[in-house]
N, C-alpha and C positions, 0 to 999 in steps of 0.2 A: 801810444806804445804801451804804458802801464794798462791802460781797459785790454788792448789783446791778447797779453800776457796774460790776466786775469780771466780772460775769458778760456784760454787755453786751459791754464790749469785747472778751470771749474767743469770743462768738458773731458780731462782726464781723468777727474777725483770721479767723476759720473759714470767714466768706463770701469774704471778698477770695482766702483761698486756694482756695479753688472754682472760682471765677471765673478766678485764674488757670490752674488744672489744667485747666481744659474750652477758653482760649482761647491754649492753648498747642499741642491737637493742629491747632488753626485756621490759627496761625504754620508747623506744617510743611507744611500743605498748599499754602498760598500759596507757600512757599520752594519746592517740588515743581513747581508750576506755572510758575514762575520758571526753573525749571532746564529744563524740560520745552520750553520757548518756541522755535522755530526762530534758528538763529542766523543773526547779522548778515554777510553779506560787503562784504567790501569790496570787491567787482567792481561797477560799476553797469549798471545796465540798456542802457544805451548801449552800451557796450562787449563786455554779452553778446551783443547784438542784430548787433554787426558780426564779433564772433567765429561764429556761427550763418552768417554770410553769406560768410565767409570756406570755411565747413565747404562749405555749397553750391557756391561756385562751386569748390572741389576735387574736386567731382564727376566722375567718369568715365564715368557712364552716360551712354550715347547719348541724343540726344531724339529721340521717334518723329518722323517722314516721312509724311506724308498724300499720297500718290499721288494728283491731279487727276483727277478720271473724270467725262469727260464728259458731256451729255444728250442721249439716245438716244429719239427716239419711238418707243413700241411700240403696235402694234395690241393692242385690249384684246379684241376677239375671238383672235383668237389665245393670248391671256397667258389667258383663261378658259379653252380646251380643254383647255390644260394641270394646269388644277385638279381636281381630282376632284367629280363632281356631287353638289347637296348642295340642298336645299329649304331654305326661310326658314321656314314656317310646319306641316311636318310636323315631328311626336316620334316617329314608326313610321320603321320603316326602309323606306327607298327598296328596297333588294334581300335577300332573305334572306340569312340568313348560312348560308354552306355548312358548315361545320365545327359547326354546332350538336351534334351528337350525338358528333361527335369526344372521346376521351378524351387522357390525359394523355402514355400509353405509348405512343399514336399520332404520327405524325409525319405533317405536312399539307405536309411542302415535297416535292412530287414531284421536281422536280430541283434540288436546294440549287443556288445558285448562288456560287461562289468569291469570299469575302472579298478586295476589296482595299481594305487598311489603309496606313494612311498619317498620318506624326507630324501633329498639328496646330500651323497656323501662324497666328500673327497678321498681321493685315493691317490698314491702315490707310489708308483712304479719306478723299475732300475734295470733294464737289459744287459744284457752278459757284453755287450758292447758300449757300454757307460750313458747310453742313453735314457734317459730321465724321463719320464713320463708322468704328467699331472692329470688327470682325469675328473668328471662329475659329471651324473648322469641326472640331468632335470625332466628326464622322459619325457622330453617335446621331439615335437617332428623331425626338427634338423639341428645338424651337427655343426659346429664352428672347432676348425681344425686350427690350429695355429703353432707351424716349426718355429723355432727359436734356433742361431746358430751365434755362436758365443763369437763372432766378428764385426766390424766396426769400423768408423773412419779414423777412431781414437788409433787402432791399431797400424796406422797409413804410415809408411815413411815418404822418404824426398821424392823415393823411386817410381811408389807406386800411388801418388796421389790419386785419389777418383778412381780406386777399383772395387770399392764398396757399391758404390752408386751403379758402377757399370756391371754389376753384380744383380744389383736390382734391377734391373733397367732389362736384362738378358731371365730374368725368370719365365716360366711356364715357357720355356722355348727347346732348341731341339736338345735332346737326350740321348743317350745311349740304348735307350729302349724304345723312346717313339720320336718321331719327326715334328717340327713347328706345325705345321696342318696336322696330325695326327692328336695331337696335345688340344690344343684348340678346340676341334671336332668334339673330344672326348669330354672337355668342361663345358660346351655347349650340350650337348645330348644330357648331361649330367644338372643340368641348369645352375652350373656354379662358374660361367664365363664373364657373369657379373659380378662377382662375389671372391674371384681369385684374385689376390693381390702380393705384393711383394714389397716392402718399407726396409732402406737400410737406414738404422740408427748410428747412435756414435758408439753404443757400444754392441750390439745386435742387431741383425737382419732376418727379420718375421717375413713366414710365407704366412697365409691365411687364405683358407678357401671354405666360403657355408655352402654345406651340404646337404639332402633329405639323407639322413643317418643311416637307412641300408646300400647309403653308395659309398658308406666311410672306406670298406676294403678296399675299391678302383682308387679313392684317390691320396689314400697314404702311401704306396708305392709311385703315386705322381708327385707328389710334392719331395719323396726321399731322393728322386731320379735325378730334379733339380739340384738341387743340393751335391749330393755325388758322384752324379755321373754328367754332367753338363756337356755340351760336343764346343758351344763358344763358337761356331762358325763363323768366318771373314763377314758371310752376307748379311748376317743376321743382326 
């Protein structure tokens, strides 16, 4: 009886020490984690918030100047002549291309005409309707257009969750001025059906459409259409 007892207790002293060796690498880990924690300042939030504002209003950058530009009626016969001709509902080409059989080591500019280059400049416009214009001209071939509209998901309530999205989701569609095929057609013919897109942010919602830059007049009245005049149709 005395050996079993002995033997018991020397296979319990065995367990507890077990137990301690396996919850002893557990103690360093927590102590690690402990260490590891961000530490505490004693700066508070407050203080950071006016320190930040302090930083800002130390500022020396300028603030941009919106130059006022006024509203100019233009004849829209005229602003058309100036576009190049172009069909809504033909995929063939209107005129053959002359340079078709043209190679590589040929040169198709009979008389080059003289580069003038010149640094670009920003610029910064204001219409009599509050709209904000930023501008720069890199005199390359095409145009990157991009509406900015000061709305967001930020701005959502309980009511109207996911009307930003469904905002985006409904761009380059039917209008008040052309129809979903008519829209379509027209960034295809334009070769910016690739290239038009629509992003709602959380605090803005960017239209963007790249353009060859003498179609910029066709498609700033398409992308303004979007924006305020949308028809929102059931089908659509």
């Amino acid at each position: 009886l005395a050996q079993a007892i002995a033997a018991q207790t020397t296979s319990a002293s065995a367990c507890w020490a077990g137990a301690a060796s396996i919850s002893h690498p557990i103690r360093q880990v927590n102590r690690l984690r402990r260490m590891m924690r961000a530490p505490r300042y004693a700066v508070s939030v407050p203080a950071l918030l006016r320190s930040s504002a302090s930083v800002r209003a130390a500022s020396t950058l300028p603030a941009p100047q919106f130059a006022p530009v006024k509203f100019q009626k233009e004849d829209v016969e005229a602003v058309m002549k100036e576009l190049p001709a172009f069909n809504f509902y033909e995929i063939k080409e209107p005129v053959p291309n002359p340079y078709q059989a043209s190679t590589l080591d040929r040169s198709i500019l009979l008389d080059p005409p003289s580069p003038a280059l010149a640094a670009p400049k920003t610029e910064f416009s204001k219409l009599e309707n509050g709209l904000k214009i930023v501008s720069v001209d890199k005199q390359g071939l095409t145009a990157r257009l991009g509406l900015y509209v000061n709305a967001g998901s930020r701005f959502e309530t309980s009511a109207n969750f996911g009307v930003s999205h469904m905002v985006s989701m409904m761009s380059y569609a039917s209008t008040a001025h052309l129809s979903h095929l008519r829209t379509v057609k027209t960034l295809e013919q334009l070769g910016a059906h690739g290239t038009a897109t629509c992003k709602a942010g959380r605090e803005e919602i960017v239209y963007k459409v790249d353009v060859m830059r003498e179609f910029v007049p066709l498609v700033v009245p398409l992308m303004v259409g979007n924006v305020l005049f949308p028809r929102l149709l059931p089908w659509e």
